[in-house]
N, C-alpha and C positions, 0 to 999 in steps of 0.2 A: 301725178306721181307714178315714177316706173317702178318696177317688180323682175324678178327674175323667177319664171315661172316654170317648173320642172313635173312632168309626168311622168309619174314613177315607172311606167308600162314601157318609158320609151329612155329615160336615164340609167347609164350604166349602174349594176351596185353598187361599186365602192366610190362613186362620185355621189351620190344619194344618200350614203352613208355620211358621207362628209356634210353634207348641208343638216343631213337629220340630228345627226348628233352636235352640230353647232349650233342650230338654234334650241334645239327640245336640252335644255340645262339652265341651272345645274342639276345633275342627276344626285342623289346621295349613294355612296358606294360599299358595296355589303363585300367583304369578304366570305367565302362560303368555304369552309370544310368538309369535306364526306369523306367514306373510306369505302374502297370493293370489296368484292364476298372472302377476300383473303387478308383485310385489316392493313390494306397498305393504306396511306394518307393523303388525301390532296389537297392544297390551298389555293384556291384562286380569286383573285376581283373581282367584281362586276358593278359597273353603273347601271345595268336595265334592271331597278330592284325600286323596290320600293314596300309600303304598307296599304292594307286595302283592306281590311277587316279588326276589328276591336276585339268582336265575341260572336263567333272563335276568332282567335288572335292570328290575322294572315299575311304574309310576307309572302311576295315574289320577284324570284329572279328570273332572269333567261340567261343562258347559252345559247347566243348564236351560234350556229352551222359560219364553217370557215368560207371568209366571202373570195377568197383565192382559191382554195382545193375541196370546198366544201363538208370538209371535216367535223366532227365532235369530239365536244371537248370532254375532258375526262371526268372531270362534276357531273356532266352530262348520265354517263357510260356507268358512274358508281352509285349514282338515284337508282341506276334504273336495278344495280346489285342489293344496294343497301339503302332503303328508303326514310334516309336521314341525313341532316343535317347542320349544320351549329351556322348560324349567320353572327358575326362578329363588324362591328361598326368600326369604319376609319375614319382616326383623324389624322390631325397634322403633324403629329409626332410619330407618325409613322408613313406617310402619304409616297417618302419614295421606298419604304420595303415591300408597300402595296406594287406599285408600278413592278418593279424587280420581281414579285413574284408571279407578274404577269407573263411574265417569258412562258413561250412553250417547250419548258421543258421532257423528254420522255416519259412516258409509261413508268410509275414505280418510281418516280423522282419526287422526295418531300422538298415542298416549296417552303415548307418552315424552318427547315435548315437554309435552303439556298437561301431566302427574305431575313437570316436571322431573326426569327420571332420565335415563340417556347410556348410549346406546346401545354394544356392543362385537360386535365381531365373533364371530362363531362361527367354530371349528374344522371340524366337521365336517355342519352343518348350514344352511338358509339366514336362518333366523329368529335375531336378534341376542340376547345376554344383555341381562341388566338389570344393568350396570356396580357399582350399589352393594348388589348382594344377595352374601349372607355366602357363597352355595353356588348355581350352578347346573347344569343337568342337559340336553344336549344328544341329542334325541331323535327318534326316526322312528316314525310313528304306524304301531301294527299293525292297529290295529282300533276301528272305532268302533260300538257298538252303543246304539240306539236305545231308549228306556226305555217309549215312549209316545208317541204323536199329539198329546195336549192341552197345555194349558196347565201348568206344574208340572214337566213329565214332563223326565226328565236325559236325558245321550245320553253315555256312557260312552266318555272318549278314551284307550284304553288303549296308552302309551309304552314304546317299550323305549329303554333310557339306550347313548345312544353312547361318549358323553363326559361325566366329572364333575368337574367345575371347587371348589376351597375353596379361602376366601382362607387363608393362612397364618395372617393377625390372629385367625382362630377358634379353633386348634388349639395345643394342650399341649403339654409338653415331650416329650412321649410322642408329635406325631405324632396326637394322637387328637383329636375334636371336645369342647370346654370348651361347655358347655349356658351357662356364665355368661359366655363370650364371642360366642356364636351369638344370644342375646339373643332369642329367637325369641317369637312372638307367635303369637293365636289366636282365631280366631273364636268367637264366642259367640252368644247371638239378640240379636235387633234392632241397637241401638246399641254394644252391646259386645263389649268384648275383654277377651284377657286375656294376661299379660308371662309368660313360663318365665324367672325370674330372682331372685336373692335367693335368700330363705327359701321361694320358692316351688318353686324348686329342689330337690328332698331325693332319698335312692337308696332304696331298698326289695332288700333281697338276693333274686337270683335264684336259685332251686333246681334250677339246671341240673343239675348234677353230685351231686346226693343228693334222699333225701325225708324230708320235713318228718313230724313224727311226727304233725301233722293236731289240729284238735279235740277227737276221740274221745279223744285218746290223753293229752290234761292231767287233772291232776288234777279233781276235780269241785270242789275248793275253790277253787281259780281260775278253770275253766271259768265257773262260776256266780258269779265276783266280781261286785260293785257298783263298782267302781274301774275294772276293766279294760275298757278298749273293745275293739269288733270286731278291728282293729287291731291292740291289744296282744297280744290273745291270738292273732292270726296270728301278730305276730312270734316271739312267744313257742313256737308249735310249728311253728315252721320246722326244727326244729334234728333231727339226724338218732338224736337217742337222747334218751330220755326221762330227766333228773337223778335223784340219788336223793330223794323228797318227805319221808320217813319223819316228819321233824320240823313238817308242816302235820297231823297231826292234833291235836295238843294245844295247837293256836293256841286264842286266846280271840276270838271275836268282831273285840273292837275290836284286838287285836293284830294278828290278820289282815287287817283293812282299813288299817293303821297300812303295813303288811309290802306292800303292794298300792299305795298311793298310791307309795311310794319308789322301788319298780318300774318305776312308771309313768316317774314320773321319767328314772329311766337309759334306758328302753325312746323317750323321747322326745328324747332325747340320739342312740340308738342303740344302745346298751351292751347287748346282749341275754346277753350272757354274766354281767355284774357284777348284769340282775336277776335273771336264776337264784338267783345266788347270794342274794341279796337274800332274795329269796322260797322260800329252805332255810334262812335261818339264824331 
């Protein structure tokens, strides 16, 4: 198997950029508002974001330093004024007023106008929501820690959440966030994105509360199938006791790959109990 193999010490930036940001995705993309010591406004995207703590509640993003002139961005420049900020979640119903208000526009130029988006007041912070985002996060910056001098280099705006705002419209009858009403979108490299929606949508069971009987522990006539992917055969030993196999020894070949495709099947459905059973009888 070949590889293309890049040392970051010896790859241009913006070539490094491009591989890193093509493979490390999808990112999920925070819009961030803050405002400088004189209450002007700024809106800008960002995919290097994410969550990282529950209790206390932490969100980060970076501002990279500009990889052509080595610049900072003005999110950057109004933390360091005003040490707050509203992270506001994007989806798909807004994904190109995101992009557009990614422009670098001037000092003192509201992105909320240029992006058409509408401005809401905040609760408990000074920096406004972004009115038509599904979920935002009203926030007071703890700490911002610098990644690097040059050009490329992030600078780590690490949020603790004041206040968390959802619209109603996202949320189930349960109260809980609907993935196919949050509609959410995701950075990808270069020109693309990508929709969490549909059939792109699916759950995979979490083993919070048991353990999975593991790879080792399948049969070596499954393990070693030609039918079953990586995948299958996770779902397949997640389960916390190993079925009785007895009757895969005297499969024939093609019976067994017959036994294995139907599997798949149910296992592609979800059914992981009905292909056990599948794959005993």
């Amino acid at each position: 198997m070949s590889y293309l193999t890049l040392d970051p010490k010896e790859t241009p930036t913006p070539q490094l950029q491009v591989y890193l940001q093509g493979a490390i995705a999808p990112r999920p993309i925070a819009f961030a508002s803050t405002v400088d010591k004189n209450g002007i406004v700024n809106l800008s995207p960002f995919s290097f974001f994410n969550m990282f703590s529950t209790k206390p509640p932490i969100l980060i993003f970076s501002p990279s330093r500009g990889v052509r002139d080595n610049t900072t961005k003005h999110t950057l420049q109004n933390v360091a004024e005003v040490p707050e900020v509203v992270i506001s979640i994007v989806n798909y119903s807004m994904v190109e007023q995101a992009s557009l208000a990614s422009c670098e526009y001037p000092k003192g130029v509201n992105e909320f106008i240029k992006a058409g988006l509408t401005e809401l007041s905040s609760m408990r912070v000074k920096p406004p929501r972004v009115a038509e985002s599904p979920a935002s996060f009203e926030c007071k910056v703890n700490q911002v820690v610098s990644l690097g001098g040059e050009g490329g280099a992030g600078n780590l705006i690490i949020c603790e959440v004041l206040l968390a705002h959802f619209k109603e419209s996202i949320l189930d009858a349960s109260k809980n966030i609907d993935p196919q009403k949050l509609d959410a979108v995701a950075r990808m490299g270069g020109d693309f994105y990508c929709r969490a929606y549909g059939e792109n949508v699916f759950p995979v069971p979490k083993p919070n509360t048991k353990l999975g009987i593991g790879f080792d522990q399948l049969p070596i006539s499954i393990r070693n199938s030609k039918v079953l992917s990586g995948n299958d055969l996770a779902r397949l030993a997640n389960v916390e006791k190993l079925p009785d196999f007895k009757n895969l020894m005297s499969l024939s070949p093609q019976d067994e790959e017959e036994l294995h495709r139907a599997a798949k099947m149910l296992l592609a459905e979800g059914k992981t109990d009905e292909a056990w059973k599948v794959l005993l009888n």
